[in-house]
N, C-alpha and C positions, 0 to 999 in steps of 0.2 A: 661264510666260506673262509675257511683256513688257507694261507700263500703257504703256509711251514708249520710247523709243531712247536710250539707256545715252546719260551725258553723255560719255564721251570721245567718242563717233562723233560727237554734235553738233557740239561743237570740232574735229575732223576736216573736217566737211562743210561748217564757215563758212570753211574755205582758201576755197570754190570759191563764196564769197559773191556774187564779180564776176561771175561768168557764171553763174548759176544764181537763179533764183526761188526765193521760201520753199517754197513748194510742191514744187519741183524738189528742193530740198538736203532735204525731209523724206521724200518718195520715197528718194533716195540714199541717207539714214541709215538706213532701213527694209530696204533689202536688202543693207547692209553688215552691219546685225546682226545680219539672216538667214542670211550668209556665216559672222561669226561664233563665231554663238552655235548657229547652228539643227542639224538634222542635216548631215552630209557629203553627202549626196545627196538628188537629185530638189528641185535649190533652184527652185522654181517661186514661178511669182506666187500659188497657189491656197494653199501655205505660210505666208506671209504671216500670213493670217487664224486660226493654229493660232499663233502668234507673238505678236500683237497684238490688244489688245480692242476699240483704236479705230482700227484700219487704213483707207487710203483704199481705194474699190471696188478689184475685179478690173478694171478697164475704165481706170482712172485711169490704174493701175501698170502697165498694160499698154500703155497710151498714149505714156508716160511711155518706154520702151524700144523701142517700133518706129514713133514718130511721125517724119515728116522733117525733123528738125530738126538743126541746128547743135551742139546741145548735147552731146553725147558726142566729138564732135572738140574742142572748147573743154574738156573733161575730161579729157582725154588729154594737148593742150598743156598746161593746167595742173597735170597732174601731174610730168608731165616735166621743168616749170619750178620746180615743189617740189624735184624730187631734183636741178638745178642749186644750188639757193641753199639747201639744207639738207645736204646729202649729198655733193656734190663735192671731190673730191679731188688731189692730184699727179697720186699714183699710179693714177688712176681706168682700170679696164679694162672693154670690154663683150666678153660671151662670145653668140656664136650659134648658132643649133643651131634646129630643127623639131621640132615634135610632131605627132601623129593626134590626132581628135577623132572617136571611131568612132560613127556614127549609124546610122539606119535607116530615116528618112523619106526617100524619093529625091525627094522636093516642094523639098527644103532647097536654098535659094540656093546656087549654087556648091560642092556635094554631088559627088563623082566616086568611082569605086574605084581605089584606092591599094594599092599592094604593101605591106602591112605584113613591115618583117624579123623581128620579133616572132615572130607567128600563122604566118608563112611562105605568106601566100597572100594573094590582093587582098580589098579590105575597103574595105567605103562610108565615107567620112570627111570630113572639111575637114582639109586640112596648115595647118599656122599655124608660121610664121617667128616666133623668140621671141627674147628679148635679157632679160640678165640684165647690171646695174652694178654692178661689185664695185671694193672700196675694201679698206683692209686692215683696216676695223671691221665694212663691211655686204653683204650680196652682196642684192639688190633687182631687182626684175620692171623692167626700163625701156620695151620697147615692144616691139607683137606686128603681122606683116602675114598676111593672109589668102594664099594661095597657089592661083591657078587653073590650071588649064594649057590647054592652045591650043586645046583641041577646042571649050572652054565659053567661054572668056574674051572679054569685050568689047576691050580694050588688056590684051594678053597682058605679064605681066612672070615672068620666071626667079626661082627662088628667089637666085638672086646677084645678082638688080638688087634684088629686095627684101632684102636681107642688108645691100648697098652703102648702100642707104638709109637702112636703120635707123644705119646706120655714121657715115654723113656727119651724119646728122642731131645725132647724141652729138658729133661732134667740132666741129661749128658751136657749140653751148655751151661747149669746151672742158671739154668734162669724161673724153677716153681719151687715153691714151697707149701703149694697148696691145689687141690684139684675140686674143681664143683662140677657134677653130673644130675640128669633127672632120675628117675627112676627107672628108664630101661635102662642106663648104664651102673646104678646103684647098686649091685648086687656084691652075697661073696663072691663070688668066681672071680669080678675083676676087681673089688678093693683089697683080699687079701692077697692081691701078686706088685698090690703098692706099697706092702709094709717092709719088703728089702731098702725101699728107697726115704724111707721116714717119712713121707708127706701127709697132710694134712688132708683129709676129704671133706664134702659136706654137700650131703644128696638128700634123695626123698626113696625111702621103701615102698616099694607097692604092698597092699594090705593083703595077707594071702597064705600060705603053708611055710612060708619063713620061719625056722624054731628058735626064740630066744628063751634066757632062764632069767625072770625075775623074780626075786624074795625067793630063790632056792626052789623056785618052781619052775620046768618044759614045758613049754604050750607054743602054741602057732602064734603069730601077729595078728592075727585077724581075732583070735579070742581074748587075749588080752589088749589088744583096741574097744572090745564090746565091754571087758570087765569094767575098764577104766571109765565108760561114760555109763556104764550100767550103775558105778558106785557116785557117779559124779565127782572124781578125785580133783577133777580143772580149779584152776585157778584162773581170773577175771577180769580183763583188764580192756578200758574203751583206748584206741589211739588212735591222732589224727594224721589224716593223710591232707593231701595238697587241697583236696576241695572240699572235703568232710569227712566223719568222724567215725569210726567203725569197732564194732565191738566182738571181741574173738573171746576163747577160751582156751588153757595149753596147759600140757601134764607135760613132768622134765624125768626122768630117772636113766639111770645108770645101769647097763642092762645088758648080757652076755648073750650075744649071737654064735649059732655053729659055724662054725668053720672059721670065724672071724675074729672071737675075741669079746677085749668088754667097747663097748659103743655109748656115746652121749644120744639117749633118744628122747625127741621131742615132739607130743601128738599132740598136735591146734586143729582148732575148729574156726571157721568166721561166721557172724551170726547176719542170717538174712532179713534185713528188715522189712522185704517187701513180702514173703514168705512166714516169717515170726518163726521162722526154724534153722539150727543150726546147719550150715552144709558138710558135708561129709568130709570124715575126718584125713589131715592127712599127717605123716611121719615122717619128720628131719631126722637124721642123722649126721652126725660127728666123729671123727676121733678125736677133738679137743675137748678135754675133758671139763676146762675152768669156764666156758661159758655157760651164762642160762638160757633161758627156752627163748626168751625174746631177740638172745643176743645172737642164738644159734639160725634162728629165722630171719633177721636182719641181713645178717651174712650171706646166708644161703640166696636171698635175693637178687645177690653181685651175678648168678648162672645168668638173668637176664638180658644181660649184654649181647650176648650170641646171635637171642631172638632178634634183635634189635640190629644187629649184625649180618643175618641173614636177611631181612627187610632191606636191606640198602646195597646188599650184592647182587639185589634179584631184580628190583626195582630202579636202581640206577648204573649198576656196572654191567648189566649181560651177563649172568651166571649162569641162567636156564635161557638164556636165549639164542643154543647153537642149534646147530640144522647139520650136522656132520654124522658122518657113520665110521672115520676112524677115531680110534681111542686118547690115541696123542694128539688131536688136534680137537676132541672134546677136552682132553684135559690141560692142553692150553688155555680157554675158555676160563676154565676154573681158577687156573693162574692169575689171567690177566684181570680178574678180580680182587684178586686178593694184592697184585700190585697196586690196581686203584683205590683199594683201601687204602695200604702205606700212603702212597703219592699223597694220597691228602691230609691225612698226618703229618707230613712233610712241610708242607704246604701252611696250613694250620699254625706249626711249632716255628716258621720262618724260619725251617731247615734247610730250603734252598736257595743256597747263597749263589751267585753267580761269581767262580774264584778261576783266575789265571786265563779269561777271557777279556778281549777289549771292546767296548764300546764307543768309544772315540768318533766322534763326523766335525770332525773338520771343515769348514767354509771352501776350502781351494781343494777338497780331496774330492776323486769320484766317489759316485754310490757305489759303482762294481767292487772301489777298495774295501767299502765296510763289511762287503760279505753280503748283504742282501737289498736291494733296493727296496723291496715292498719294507723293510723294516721302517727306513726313512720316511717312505711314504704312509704309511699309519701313523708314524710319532706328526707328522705335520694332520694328518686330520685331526688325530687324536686335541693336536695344540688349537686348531680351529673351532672344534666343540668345546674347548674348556676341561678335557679329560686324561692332559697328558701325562698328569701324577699316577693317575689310576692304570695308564697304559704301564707306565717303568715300572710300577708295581709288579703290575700283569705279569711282564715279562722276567722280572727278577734282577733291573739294570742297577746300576750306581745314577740317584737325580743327575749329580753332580757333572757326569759325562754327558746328558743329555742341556747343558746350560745354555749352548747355543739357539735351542729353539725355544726361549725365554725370553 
């Protein structure tokens, strides 16, 4: 049971001092460290009150997330603007990819049934367009769009216009130099509307009616994948992973697609050893042209992060776990994810310093002076079990100011 909201959240929640009221940024802190601290699921407003002694109503907090106000877009700029001026880098790349948000209220704004490839069968959900900023220190949730499609949509947009968006948007900061997508976002349609902005790609083609020209010949991707293991052009090579040792096969050439240009294409196989047959083939893609096959699938491997990414918004921050039927207060939800992603970044990098607050307890001063009585009384159980290092920690104080209970 929480008296208050942990001081690193506080220091957290005063970034967003400019656009947000006291009231607002105590809300915010409230369900960040209900994100957390609380359980991994069913993060609801009614939660709350099993969290905190002095929590504001259910009605507040609930205000507070599906009210129409400005303020969740003014959180989302300003966190975007955080990971410009804390977090950017050279090397800065953003990875794109979609997720389901599998529901069951069919009341939910913008609510459709979706093929999951998962489940292998349609499934009521919201798609959300996601982007993950990777650096060669931090990979970080950067920005998420709602995905409608034409049946329901007021101004219908593609998941490629919404991808583009999120694209332009990072590179108006100057913060990529480079974009990794799977193969539903790998296509021309949306890599040759990145060659305005000179960035770097590095996807996977689906195998299929795609026309490229190699050695001055037209064909589809799909026939010249069959030529290529039909001649056996692979080259051979075993490499060891963390537990054991695995043995692939990869063709490298330089290869002119429609609409798009000349592309670095690299077709690998992995070979099954429980099987004794290679599994089907798949196709990286590049605009760099100086790497080799190994180096172009190395790389390519960084998309990872996302997946990994999305496992830890779902499973420990409440991403898919709202129960709401208006759209700004589901997409608060999504927010308040992606802030507890940051926060623990933060947290992590012992970026939250506790600055231009005092900590001070005094022997002859009341508790009412410090600001919070429960504060003093945790630092004194904390010094009883032996845990009071770990508490200043916690909180984010100065030891120093805590010496008297030493």
């Amino acid at each position: 049971m929480f008296i208050e909201t942990p001081m690193f959240v506080v220091i957290f929640c005063m970034m967003f001092k400019r656009i947000l009221s006291k009231p607002q940024r105590k809300h915010l802190g409230l369900f960040l460290t209900q994100r957390m601290v609380g359980s991994p699921k069913h993060q609801t407003i009614s939660k709350l009150k099993k969290l905190f002694l002095n929590s504001p109503s259910t009605n507040a907090s609930d205000n507070f997330l599906k009210t129409p106000t400005n303020a969740w877009s003014k959180i989302k700029e300003k966190r975007k603007d955080i990971i410009s001026s804390k977090f950017a880098s050279k090397k800065g790349a953003l990875i794109i990819d979609d997720t389901l948000c599998y529901k069951t209220g069919k009341k939910m704004k913008d609510i459709f049934e979706n093929f999951c490839h998962l489940l292998k069968k349609q499934v009521l959900s919201h798609v959300v367009v996601t982007s993950v900023y990777k650096t060669p220190k931090i990979s970080i949730g950067y920005d998420f769009k709602v995905y409608i499609p034409k049946e329901i949509a007021e101004n219908f947009k593609s998941k490629y216009d919404l991808a583009l968006e999120i694209i332009k948007d990072a590179f108006r900061r100057g913060l990529i130099r480079r974009v990794y997508m799977d193969s539903w976002y790998c296509q021309p349609e949306l890599l040759r509307k990145l060659k305005p902005m000179k960035l770097e790609f590095f996807g996977m083609f689906r195998i299929g009616r795609l026309k490229i020209k190699s050695k001055g010949e037209w064909m589809t991707l799909s026939i010249f994948v069959d030529e290529i293991i039909n001649k056996n052009l692979f080259s051979y090579r075993t490499l060891k992973g963390r537990k054991k040792s695995y043995k692939i096969r990869f063709y490298r050439e330089i290869v002119l697609v429609k609409h798009l240009g000349k592309i670095n294409l690299v077709i690998s196989q992995k070979y099954d050893q429980k099987k004794k047959i290679f599994n089907e083939p798949r196709v990286y893609v590049t605009n760099v042209f100086s790497l080799n096959a190994l180096e172009v699938i190395r790389v390519y491997l960084n998309r990872w992060d996302i997946e990994v990414f999305h496992k830890s918004i779902k499973q420990s921050y409440g991403f898919e776990d709202y129960q709401v039927i208006n759209a700004q207060a589901r997409d608060a939800y999504f927010e308040l994810a992606f802030l507890s992603d940051m926060l623990l970044h933060f947290k992590r990098l012992g970026q939250l310093v506790l600055q231009g607050a005092s900590a001070y307890v005094l022997r002859d001063v009341s508790t009412e002076k410090v600001g919070s009585e429960d504060l003093v009384l945790s630092a004194l159980a904390a010094q009883k079990k032996g845990t009071l290092n770990e508490f200043i920690e916690l909180c984010g104080f100065d030891k120093k100011k805590f010496d008297f209970f030493t």
